[in-house]
C-alpha atoms as one frame of an Amber mdcrd trajectory, in Angstrom:
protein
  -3.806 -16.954   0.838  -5.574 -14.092  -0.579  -5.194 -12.982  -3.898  -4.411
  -9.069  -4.307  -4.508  -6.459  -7.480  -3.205  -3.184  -7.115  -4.017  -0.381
  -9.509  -4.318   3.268  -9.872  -0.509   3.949 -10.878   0.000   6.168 -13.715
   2.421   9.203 -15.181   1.448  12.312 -12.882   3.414  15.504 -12.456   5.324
  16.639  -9.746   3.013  17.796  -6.832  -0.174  16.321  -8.886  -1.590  13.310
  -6.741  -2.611   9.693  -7.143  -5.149   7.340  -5.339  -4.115   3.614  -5.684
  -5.752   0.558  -4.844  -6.001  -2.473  -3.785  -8.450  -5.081  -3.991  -8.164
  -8.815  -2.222 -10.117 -11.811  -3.071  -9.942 -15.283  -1.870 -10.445 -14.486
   1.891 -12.030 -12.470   4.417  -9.831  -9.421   4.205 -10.970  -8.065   7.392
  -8.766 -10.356   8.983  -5.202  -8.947   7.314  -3.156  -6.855   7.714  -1.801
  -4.560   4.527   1.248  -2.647   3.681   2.259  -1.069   0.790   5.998  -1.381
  -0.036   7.360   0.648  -3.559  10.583  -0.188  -4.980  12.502   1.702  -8.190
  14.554   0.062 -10.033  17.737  -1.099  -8.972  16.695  -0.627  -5.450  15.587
  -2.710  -2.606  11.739  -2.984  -1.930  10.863  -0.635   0.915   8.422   0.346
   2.943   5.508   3.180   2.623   2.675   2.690   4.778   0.799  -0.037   6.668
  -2.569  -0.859   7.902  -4.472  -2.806  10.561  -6.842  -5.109   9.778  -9.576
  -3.474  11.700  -8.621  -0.126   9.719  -7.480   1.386  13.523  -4.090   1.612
  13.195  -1.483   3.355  10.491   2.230   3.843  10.071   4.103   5.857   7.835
   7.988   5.990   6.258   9.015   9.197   7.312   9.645   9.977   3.561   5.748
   9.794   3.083   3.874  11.085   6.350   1.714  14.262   5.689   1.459  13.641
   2.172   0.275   9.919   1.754  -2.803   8.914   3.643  -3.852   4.590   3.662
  -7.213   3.902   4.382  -9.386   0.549   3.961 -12.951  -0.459   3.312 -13.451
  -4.140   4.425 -16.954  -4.066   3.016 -15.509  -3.768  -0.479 -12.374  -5.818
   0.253 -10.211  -2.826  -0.599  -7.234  -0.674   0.623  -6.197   2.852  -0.875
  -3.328   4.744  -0.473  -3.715   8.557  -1.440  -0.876  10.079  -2.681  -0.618
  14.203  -2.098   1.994  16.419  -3.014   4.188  13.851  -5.583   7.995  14.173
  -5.457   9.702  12.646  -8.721  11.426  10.397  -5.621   8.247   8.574  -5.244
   8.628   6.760  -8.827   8.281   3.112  -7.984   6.474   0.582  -8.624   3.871
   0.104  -5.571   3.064  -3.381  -4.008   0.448  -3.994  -1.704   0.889  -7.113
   0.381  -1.803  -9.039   3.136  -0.943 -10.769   6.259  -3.800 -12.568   8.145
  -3.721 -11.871  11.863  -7.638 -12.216  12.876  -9.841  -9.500  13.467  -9.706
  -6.698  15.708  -5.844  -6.867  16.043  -4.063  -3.140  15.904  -0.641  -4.923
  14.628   0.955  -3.589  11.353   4.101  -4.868   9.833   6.604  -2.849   7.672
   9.087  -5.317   6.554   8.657  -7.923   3.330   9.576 -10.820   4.605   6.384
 -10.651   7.000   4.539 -10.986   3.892   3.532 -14.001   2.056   0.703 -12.735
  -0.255   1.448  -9.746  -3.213  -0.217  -8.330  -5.936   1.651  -7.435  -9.501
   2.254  -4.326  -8.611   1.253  -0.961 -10.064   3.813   1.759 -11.770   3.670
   5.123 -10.492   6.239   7.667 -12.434   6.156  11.681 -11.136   7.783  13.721
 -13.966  10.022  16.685 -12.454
């Protein structure tokens, strides 16, 4: 499995932005596909926006498209997920999760249980 550390999460205000990322070690990370999921508390986890591994493909939650952009950089083992235009509704804390699926593939996946690597997680709070 590879091994995954999100960061970037902070305090911002309401329509500041945030970039957060994600970096993977252990394996060739060109050959997984990411998501990032957020969940607040006393919610269930959901979904925000997924990835390809070649970088080719993106999906959205309709609560997110037009503001949040996810982007990768296999050379660096990294994902980011710029956040635009914060809405105190976005408070969560943000997960990034890998799935391997070989290289080249345009498949993304936008539910958990797909998952079987995560990182910590990183807190993101917008203040109204």
């Amino acid at each position: 499995q590879v091994q995954l550390v999100e960061s970037g999460g902070r305090l911002v205000e309401a329509g500041g932005s945030l970039r957060l990322s994600c970096t993977a070690s252990g394996r060739t990370f060109s050959n997984y596909a990411v998501t990032w999921f957020r969940q607040a508390p006393g919610k269930v986890r959901d979904f925000v926006a997924a990835i390809s591994s070649s970088g080719g493909n993106t999906k959205y939650a309709d609560s997110v498209k037009g503001r949040f952009t996810f982007s990768r950089d296999n050379a660096k083992n990294a994902v980011y997920l710029q956040m635009n235009s914060l809405k105190p509704e976005d408070t969560a804390v943000y997960y990034c999760a890998a799935r391997w699926v070989g290289l080249e593939l345009p498949v993304v996946f936008t539910t958990p249980t797909a998952f079987g690597s995560w990182g910590q997680g990183t807190q993101v709070t917008v203040s109204s």
